[in-house]
C-alpha positions as CSV (number, residue, x, y, z in Angstrom):
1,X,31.2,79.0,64.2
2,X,27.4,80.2,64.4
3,X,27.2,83.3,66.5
4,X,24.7,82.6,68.8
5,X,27.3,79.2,69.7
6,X,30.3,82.2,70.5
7,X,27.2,82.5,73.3
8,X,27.6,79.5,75.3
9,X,28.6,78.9,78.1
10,X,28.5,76.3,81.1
11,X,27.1,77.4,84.1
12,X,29.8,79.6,86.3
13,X,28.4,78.6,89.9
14,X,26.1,76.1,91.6
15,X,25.1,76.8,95.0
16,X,23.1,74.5,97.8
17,X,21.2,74.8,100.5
18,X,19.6,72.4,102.2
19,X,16.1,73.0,104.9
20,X,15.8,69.9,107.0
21,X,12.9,70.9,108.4
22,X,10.8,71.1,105.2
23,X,13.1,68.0,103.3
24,X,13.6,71.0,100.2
25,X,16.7,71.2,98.6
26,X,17.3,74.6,97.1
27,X,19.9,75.3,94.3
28,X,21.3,78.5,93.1
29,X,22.5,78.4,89.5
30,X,24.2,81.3,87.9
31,X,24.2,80.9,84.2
32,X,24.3,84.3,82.1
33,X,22.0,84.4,79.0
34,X,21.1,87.3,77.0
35,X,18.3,84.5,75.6
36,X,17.1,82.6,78.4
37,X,14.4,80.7,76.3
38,X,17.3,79.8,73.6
39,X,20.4,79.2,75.9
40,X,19.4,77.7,79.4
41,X,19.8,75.0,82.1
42,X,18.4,72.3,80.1
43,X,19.0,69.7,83.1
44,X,19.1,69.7,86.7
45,X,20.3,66.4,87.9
46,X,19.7,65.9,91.7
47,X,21.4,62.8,93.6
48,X,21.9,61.6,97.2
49,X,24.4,59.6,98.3
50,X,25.5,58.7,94.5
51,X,22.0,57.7,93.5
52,X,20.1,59.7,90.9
53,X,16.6,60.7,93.0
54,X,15.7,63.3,90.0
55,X,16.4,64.5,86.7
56,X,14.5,67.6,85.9
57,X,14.4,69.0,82.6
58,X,13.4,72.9,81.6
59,X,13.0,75.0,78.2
60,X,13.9,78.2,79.3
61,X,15.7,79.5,82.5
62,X,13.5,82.1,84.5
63,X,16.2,84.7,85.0
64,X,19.2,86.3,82.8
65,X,21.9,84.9,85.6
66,X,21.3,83.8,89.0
67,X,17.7,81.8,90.0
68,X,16.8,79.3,92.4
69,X,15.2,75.6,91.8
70,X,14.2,73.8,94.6
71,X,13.5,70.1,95.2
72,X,12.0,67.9,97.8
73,X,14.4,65.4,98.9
74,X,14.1,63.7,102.3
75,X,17.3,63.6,103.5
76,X,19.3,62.9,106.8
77,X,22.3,64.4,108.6
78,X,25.5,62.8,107.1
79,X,24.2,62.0,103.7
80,X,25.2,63.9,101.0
81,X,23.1,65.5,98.1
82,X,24.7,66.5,94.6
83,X,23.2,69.1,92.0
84,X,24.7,69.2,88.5
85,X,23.6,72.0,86.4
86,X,23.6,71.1,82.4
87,X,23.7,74.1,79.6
88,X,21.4,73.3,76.9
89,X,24.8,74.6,74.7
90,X,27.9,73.9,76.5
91,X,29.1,72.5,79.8
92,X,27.9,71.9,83.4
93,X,28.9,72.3,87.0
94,X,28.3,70.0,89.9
95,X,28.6,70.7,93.4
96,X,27.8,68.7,96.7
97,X,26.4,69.7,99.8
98,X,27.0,67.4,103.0
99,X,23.5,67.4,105.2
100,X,23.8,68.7,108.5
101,X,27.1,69.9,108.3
């Protein structure tokens, strides 16, 4: 195994929060990395109600462990929005976040 693999790991929490007013979505990924331009969130996969509204892709991740993304997504109360964090290594996470409640 290649040491910088023994590195990996998926992300260990997702977080949302969700401002109706201003339609942004904001996720809080904590993903520790000693090489944040090496071993990152590669993808952040945002869907509503089961439909893919946004696949964002990065090369690097902005902080050693916790940082926020945010995303405009127009959403109502009772819908539900989903955030999967990808590792560019190993593993994701996925969590949901029902609107309004």
């Amino acid at each position: 195994m290649y040491p910088q693999m023994s590195l990996a790991n998926a992300p260990q929490d997702v977080k949302l929060s969700y401002d109706s007013q201003s339609q942004v979505l904001n996720v809080t990924i904590t993903h520790k990395s000693p090489f944040p331009n090496y071993h990152y969130i590669k993808i952040v996969e945002i869907k509503k109600n089961g439909s893919v509204v946004s696949t964002n892709k990065y090369e690097n991740q902005p902080d050693l462990a916790t940082f926020i993304y945010s995303y405009k997504v127009p959403a109502a109360a009772g819908e539900t929005l989903e955030a999967t964090a990808s590792c560019s290594f190993f593993g994701s996470k996925t969590t949901n976040l029902a609107v309004g409640k």
